[in-house]
VEXFIVEX-983378 format. One record per atom (N, C-alpha, C): x, y, z. Coordinates in steps of 0.001 Angstrom, whole numbers, padded with zeros to 6 digits, always signed. Last residue first. Layout:
BEGIN
XYZ;...
END
This chain:
BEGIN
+014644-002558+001034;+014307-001151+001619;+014916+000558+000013;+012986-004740-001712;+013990-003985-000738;+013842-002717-000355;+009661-005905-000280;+010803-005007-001126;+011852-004998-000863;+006666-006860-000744;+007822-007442+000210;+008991-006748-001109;+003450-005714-000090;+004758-005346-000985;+005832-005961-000266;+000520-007361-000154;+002028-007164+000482;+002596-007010-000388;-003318-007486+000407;-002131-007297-000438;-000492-006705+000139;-004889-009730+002575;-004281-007998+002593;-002969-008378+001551;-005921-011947+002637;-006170-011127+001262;-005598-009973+001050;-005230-013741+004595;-007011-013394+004609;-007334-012366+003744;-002920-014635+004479;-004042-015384+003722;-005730-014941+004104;-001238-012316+002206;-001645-012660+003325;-002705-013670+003689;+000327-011682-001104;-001336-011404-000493;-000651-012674+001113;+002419-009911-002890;+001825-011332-002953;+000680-010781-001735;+004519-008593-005185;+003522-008248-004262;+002804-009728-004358;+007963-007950-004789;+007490-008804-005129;+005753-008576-004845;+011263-006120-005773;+010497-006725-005008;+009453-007937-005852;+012821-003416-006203;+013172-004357-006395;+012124-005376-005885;+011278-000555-008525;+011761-001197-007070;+012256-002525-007105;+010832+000959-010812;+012222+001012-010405;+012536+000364-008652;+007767-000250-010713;+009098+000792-011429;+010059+000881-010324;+005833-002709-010870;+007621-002373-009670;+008046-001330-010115;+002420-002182-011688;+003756-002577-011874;+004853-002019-010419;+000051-004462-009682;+000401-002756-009984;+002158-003112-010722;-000727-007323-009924;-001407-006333-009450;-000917-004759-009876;+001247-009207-011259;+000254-008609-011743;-000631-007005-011336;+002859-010192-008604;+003074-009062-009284;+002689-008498-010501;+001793-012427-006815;+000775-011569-007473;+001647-010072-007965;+002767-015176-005482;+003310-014474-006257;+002022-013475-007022;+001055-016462-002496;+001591-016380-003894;+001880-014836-004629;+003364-016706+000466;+001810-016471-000286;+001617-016537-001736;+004917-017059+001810;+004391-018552+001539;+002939-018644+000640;+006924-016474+003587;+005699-015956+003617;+004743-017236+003314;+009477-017929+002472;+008683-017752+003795;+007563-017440+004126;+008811-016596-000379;+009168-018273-000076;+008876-018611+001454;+009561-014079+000011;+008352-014497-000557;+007890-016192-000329;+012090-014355+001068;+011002-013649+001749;+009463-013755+001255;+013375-014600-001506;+013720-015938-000208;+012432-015547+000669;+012674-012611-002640;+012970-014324-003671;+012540-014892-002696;+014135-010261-001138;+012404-010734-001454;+012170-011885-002460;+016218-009589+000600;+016200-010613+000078;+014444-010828-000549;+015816-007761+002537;+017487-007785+001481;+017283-008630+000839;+012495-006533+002991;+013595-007641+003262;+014816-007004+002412;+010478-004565+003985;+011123-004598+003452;+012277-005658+003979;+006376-004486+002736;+007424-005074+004037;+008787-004983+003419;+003385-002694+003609;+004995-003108+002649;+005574-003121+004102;+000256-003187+002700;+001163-003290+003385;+002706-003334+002544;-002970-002412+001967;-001819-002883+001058;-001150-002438+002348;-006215-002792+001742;-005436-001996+002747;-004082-002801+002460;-009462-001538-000106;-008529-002408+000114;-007398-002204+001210;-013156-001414-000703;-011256-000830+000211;-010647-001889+000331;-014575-002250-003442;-014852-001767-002045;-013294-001631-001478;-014225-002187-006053;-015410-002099-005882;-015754-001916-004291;-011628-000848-008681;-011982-001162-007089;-013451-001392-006495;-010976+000417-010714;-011274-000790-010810;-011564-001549-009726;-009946+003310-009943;-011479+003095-010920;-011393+001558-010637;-008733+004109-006915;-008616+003289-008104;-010027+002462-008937;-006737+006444-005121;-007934+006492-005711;-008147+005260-007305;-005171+005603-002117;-005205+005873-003889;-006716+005665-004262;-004295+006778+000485;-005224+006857-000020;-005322+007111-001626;-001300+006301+002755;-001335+006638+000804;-003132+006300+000848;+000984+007182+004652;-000242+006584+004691;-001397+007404+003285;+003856+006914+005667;+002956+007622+005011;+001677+006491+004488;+005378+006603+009184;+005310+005855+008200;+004182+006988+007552;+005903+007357+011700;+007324+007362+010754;+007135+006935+009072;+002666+008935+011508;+003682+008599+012284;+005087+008332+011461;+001851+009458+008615;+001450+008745+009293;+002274+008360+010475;+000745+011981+006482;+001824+011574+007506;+001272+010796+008369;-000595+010970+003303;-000506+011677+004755;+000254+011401+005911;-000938+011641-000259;-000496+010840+001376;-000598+011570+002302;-002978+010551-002675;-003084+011383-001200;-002509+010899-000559;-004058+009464-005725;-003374+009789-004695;-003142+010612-003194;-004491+010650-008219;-005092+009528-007994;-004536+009340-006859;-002504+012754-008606;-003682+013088-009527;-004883+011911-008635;-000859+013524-005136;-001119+013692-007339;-002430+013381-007385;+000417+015653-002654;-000386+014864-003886;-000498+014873-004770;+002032+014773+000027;+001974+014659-000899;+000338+014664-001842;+001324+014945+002645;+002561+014922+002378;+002664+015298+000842;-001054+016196+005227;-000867+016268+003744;+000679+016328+003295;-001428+015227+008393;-001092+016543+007495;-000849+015637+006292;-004421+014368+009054;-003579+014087+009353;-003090+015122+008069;-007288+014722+011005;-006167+015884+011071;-004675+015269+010366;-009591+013372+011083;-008222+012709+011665;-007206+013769+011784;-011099+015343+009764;-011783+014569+010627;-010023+014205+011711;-009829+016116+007189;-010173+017415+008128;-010853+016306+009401;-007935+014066+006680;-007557+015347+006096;-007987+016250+007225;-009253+011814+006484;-008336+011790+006557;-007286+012655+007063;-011641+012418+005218;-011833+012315+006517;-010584+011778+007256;-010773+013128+002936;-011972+014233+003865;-011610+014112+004797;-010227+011141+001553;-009415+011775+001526;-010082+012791+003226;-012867+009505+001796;-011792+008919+002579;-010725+010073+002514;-014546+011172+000174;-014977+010893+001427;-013673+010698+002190;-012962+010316-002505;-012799+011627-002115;-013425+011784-000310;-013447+007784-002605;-012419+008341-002376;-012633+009864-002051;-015826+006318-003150;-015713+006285-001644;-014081+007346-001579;-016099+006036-006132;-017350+006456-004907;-016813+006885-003803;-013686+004723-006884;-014641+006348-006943;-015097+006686-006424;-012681+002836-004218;-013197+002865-004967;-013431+004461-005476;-009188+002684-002834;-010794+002826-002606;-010954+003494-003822;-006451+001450-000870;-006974+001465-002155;-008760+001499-002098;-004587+002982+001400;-005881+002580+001053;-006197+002392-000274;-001284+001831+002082;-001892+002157+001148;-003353+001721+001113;+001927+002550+003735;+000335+001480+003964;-000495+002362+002785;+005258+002509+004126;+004160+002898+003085;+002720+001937+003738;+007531+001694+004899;+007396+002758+004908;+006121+003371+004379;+007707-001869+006227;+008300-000670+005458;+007745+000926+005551;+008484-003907+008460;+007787-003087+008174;+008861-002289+007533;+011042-006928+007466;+010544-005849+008745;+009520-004901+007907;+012583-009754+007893;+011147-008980+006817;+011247-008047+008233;+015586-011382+006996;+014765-010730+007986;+013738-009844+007268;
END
């Protein structure tokens, strides 16, 4: 079974990050969970809603996580390809593959 996970992630360019934090922050009102250096979360209803800041980005991206007991078999359903190039797993169990109109997926365990 794949269900929504806990995390949505803007990935945006130099240019456009600090704007997106702004308007995140003082436009949307959303409260401030966390931050580091390249990073910003914000409470997003049950879920946090991550604005990373990433030099190799040329326009927004919008990353999803999904959490299965099983992400071998869940990746195989999906049916997308295997892209765990993109960012490393530290210490998660999973897989990141893409949707077919490009939205990057974390399929994890919870």
């Amino acid at each position: 079974m794949i269900r929504p996970g806990r995390n949505i992630a803007i990935k945006a360019p130099l240019w456009r990050w600090e704007e997106t934090v702004a308007f995140y922050r003082d436009r949307a009102g959303l409260a401030v969970v966390k931050e580091l250096e390249n990073s910003v979360a914000f409470a997003f209803g049950e879920m946090t809603l991550w604005v990373d800041r990433v030099a190799t980005q040329s326009q927004v991206d919008v990353w999803l996580e999904l959490f299965t007991d099983d992400p071998g078999s869940a990746l195989e359903t999906l049916g997308g390809p295997r892209r765990d190039e993109l960012e490393p797993l530290e210490g998660v169990t999973g897989h990141w593959t893409s949707d077919p109109a490009g939205v990057i997926l974390l399929v994890r365990k919870p």
